[in-house]
VEXKE-951909 format. One record per atom (N, C-alpha, C): residue in three letters; atom name; z, y, x. Coordinates in steps of 0.05 Angstrom, whole numbers, always signed. Example, Ala and Ser with C-alpha at 12.3 -4.5 7.8 and 13.67 -1.06 7.14 Angstrom:
SITE  resn  name      pz      py      px
SITE   ala     N    +156    -114    +264
SITE   ala    CA    +156     -90    +246
SITE   ala     C    +156     -66    +264
SITE   ser     N    +142     -45    +257
SITE   ser    CA    +143     -21    +273
SITE   ser     C    +157      +1    +258
END
This chain:
SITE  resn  name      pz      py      px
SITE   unk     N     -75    -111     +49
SITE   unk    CA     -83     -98     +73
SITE   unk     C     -96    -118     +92
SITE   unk     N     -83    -147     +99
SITE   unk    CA     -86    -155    +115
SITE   unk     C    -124    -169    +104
SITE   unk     N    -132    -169     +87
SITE   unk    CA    -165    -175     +78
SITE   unk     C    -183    -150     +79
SITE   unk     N    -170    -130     +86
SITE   unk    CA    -186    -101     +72
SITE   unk     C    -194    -102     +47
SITE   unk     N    -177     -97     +31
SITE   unk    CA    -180     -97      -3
SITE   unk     C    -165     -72      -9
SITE   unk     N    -182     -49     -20
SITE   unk    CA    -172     -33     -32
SITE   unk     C    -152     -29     -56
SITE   unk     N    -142     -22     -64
SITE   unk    CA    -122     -33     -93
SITE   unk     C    -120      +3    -110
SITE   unk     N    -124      -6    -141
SITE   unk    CA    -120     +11    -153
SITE   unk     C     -86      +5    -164
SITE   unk     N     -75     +33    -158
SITE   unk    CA     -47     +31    -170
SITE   unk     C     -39     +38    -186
SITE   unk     N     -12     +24    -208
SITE   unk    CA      -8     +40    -235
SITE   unk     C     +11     +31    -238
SITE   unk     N     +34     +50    -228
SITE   unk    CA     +59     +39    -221
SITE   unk     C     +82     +43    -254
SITE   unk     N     +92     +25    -254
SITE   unk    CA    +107     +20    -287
SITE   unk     C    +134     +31    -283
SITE   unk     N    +145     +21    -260
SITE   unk    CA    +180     +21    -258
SITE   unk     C    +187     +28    -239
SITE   unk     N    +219     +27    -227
SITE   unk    CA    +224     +23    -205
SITE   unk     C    +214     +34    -177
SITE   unk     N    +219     +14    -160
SITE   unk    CA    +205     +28    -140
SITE   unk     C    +173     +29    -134
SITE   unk     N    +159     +20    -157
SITE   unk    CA    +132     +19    -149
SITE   unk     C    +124     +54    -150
SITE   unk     N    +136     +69    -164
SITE   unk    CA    +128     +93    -156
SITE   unk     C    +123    +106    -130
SITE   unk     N    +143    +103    -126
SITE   unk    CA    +151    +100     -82
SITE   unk     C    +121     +86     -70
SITE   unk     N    +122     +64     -83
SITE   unk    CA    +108     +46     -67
SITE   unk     C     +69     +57     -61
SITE   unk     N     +66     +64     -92
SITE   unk    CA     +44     +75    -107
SITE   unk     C     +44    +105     -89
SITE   unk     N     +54    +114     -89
SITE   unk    CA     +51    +148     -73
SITE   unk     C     +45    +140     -47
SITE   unk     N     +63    +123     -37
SITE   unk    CA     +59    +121      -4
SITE   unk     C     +29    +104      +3
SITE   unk     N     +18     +85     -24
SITE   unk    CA      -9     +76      -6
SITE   unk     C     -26     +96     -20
SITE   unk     N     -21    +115     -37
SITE   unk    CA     -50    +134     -47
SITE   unk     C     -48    +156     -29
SITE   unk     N     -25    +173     -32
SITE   unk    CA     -22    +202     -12
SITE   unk     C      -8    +197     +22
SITE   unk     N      +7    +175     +24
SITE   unk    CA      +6    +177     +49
SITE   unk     C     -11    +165     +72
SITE   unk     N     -26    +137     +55
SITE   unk    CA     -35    +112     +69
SITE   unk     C     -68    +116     +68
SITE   unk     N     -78    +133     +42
SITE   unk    CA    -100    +142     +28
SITE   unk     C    -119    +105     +34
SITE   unk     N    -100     +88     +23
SITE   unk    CA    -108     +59     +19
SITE   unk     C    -119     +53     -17
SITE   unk     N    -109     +74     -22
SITE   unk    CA    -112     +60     -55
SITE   unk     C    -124     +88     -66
SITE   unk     N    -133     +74    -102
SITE   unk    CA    -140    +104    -121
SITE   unk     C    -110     +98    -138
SITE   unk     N    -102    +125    -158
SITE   unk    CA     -80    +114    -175
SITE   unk     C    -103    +108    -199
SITE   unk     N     -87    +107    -217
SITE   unk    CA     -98     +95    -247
SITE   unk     C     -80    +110    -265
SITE   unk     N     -59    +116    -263
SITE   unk    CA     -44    +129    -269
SITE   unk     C     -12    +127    -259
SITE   unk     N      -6    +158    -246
SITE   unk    CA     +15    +158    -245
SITE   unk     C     +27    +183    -248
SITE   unk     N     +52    +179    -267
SITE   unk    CA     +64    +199    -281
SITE   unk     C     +98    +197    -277
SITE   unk     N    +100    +210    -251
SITE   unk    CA    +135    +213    -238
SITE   unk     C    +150    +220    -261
SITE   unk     N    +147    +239    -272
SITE   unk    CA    +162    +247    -292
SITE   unk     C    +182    +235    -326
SITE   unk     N    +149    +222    -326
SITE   unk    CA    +158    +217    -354
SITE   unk     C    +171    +181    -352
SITE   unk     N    +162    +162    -327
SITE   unk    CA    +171    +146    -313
SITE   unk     C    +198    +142    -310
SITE   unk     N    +207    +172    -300
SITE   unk    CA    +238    +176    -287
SITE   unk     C    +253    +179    -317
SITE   unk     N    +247    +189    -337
SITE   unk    CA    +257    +197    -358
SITE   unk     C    +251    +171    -387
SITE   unk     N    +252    +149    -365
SITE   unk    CA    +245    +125    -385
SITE   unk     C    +221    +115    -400
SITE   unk     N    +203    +136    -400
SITE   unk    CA    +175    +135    -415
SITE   unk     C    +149    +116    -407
SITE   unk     N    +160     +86    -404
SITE   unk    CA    +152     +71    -387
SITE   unk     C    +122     +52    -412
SITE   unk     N    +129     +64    -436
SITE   unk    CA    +109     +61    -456
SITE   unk     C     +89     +84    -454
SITE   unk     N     +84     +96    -435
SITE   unk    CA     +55    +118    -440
SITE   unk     C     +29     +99    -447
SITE   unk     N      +7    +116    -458
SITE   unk    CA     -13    +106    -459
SITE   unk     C     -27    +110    -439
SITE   unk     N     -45     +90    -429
SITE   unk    CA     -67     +98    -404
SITE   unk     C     -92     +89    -414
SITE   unk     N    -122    +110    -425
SITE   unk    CA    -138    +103    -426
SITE   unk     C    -154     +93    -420
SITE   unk     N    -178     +78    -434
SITE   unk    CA    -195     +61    -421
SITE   unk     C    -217     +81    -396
SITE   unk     N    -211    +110    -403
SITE   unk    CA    -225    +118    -390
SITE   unk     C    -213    +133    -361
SITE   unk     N    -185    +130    -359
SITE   unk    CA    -177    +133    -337
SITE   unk     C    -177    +110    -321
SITE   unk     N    -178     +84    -333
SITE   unk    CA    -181     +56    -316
SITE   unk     C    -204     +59    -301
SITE   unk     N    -227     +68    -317
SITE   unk    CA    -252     +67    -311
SITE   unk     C    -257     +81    -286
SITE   unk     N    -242    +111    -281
SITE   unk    CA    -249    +132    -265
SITE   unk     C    -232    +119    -243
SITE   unk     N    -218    +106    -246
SITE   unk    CA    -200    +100    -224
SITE   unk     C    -215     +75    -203
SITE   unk     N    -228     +53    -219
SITE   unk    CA    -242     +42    -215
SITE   unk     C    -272     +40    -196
SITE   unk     N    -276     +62    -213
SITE   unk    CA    -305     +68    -206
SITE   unk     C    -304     +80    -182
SITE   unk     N    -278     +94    -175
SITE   unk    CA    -270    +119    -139
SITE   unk     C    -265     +93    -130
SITE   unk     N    -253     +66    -129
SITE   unk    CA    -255     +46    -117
SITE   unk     C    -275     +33    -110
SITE   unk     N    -290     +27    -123
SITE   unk    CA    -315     +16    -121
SITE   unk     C    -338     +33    -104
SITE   unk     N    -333     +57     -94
SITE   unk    CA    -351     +69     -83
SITE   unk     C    -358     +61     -45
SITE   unk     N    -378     +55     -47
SITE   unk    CA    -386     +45     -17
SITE   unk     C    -367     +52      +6
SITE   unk     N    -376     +79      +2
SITE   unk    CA    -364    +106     +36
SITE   unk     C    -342    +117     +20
SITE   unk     N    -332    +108     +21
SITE   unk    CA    -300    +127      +9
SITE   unk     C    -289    +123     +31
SITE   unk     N    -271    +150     +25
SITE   unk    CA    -250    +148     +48
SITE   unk     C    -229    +131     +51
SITE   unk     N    -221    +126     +24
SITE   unk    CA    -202    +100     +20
SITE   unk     C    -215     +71     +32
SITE   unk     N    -238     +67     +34
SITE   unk    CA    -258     +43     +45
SITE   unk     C    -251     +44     +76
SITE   unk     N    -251     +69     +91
SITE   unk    CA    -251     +78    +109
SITE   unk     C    -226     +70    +124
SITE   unk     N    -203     +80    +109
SITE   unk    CA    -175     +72    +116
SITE   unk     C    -164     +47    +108
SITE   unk     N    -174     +37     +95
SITE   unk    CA    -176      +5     +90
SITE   unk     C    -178     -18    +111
SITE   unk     N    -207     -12    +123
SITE   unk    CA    -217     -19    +142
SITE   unk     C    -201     -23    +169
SITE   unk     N    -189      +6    +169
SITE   unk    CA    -183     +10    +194
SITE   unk     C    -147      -4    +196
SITE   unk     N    -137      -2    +170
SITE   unk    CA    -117     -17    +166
SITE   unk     C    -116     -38    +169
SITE   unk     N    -130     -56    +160
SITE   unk    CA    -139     -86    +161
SITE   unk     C    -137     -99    +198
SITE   unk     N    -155     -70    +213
SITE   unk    CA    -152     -79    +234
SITE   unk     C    -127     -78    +256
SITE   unk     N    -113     -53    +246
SITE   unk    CA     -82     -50    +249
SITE   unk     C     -62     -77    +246
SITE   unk     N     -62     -85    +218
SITE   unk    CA     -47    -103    +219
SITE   unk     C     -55    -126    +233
SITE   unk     N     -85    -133    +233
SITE   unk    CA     -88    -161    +249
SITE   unk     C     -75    -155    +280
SITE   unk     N     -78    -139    +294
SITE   unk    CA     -70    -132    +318
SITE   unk     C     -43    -128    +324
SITE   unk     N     -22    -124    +306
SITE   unk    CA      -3    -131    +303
SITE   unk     C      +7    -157    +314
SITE   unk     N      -8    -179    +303
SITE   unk    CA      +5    -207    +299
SITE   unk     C      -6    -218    +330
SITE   unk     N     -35    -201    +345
SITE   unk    CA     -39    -213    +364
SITE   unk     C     -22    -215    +383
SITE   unk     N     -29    -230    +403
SITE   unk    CA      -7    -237    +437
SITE   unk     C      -1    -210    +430
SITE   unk     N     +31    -200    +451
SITE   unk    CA     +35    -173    +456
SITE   unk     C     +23    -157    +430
SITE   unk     N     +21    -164    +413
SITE   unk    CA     +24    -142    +390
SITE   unk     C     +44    -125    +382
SITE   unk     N     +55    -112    +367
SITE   unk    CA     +78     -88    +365
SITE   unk     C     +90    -112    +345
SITE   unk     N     +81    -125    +318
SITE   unk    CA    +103    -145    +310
SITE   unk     C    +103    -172    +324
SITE   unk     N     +98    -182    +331
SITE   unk    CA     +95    -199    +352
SITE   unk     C    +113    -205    +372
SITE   unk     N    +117    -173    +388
SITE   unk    CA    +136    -166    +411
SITE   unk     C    +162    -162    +395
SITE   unk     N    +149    -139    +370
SITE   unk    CA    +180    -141    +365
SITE   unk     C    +203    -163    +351
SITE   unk     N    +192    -188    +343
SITE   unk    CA    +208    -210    +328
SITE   unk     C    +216    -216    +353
SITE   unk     N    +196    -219    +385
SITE   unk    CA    +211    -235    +403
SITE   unk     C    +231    -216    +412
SITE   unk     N    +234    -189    +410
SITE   unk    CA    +257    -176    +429
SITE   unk     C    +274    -175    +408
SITE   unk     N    +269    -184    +380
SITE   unk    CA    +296    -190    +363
SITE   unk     C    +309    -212    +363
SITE   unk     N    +291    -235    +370
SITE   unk    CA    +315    -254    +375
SITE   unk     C    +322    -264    +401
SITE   unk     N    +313    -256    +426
SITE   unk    CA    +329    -251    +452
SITE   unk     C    +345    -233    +446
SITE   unk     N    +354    -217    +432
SITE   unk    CA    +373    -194    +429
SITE   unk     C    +403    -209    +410
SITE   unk     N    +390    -227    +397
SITE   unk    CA    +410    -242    +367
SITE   unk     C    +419    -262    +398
SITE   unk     N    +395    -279    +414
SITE   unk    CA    +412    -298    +423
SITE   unk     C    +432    -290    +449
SITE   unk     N    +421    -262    +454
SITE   unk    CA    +442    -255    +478
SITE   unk     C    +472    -253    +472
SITE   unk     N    +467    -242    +447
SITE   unk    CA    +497    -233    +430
SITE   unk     C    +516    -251    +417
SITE   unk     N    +501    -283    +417
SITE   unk    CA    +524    -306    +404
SITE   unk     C    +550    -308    +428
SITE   unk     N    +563    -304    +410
SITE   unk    CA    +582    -327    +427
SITE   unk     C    +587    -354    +436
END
C-alpha cells in the first residue's frame, strides 16, 4: 500500500482468505487469481490454478485506468498521511503512550 502497488491475490490457507476478500471486495486494492472459500475451508488446499487464470488476473492488473489503480493510488496517499505531524497513526501511538504512562505506578 504504502508504494501504490497493486497486488494480485491467491490466498492458500488460513487467514489469507480473510485477508484476500478484504483487499479485493472490500478495499477493491487487488485482482484475485484465484479464490475458492469452499474447497479451502474443506482442506482442498491442492486445487489446480491455470495458467490461464494467472494470466486474466494479471492482465485486470496491469490495466492503466482500473479502478483498482484508482484505489491504490488513493490508498497510498491515505497511509502516507497517516504517519504525517498530527496524522490519525501518529496521534494515535502518542495518546497511547501518555495513556500507558499515566497509568504506571
Amino acid at each position: 500500500m504504502w508504494y501504490g502497488v497493486p497486488m494480485a491475490v491467491w490466498p492458500l490457507s488460513a487467514e489469507q482468505q480473510m485477508n484476500a476478500f478484504q483487499l479485493v471486495k472490500d478495499l477493491g486494492v487487488a485482482v484475485e487469481i484465484k479464490m475458492d472459500y469452499q474447497r479451502n475451508l474443506m482442506g482442498g488446499s491442492n486445487m489446480i490454478v491455470t495458467a490461464e487464470e494467472i494470466e486474466n488476473g494479471i492482465r485486470r492488473l496491469m490495466q492503466s485506468q482500473s479502478e483498482i489503480r484508482v484505489n491504490v493510488a488513493a490508498m497510498k496517499l491515505t497511509s502516507r498521511m497517516a504517519l504525517v505531524e498530527n496524522g490519525s497513526s501518529l496521534d494515535f501511538v502518542g495518546r497511547f503512550i501518555e495513556n500507558v504512562m499515566s497509568n504506571m505506578s
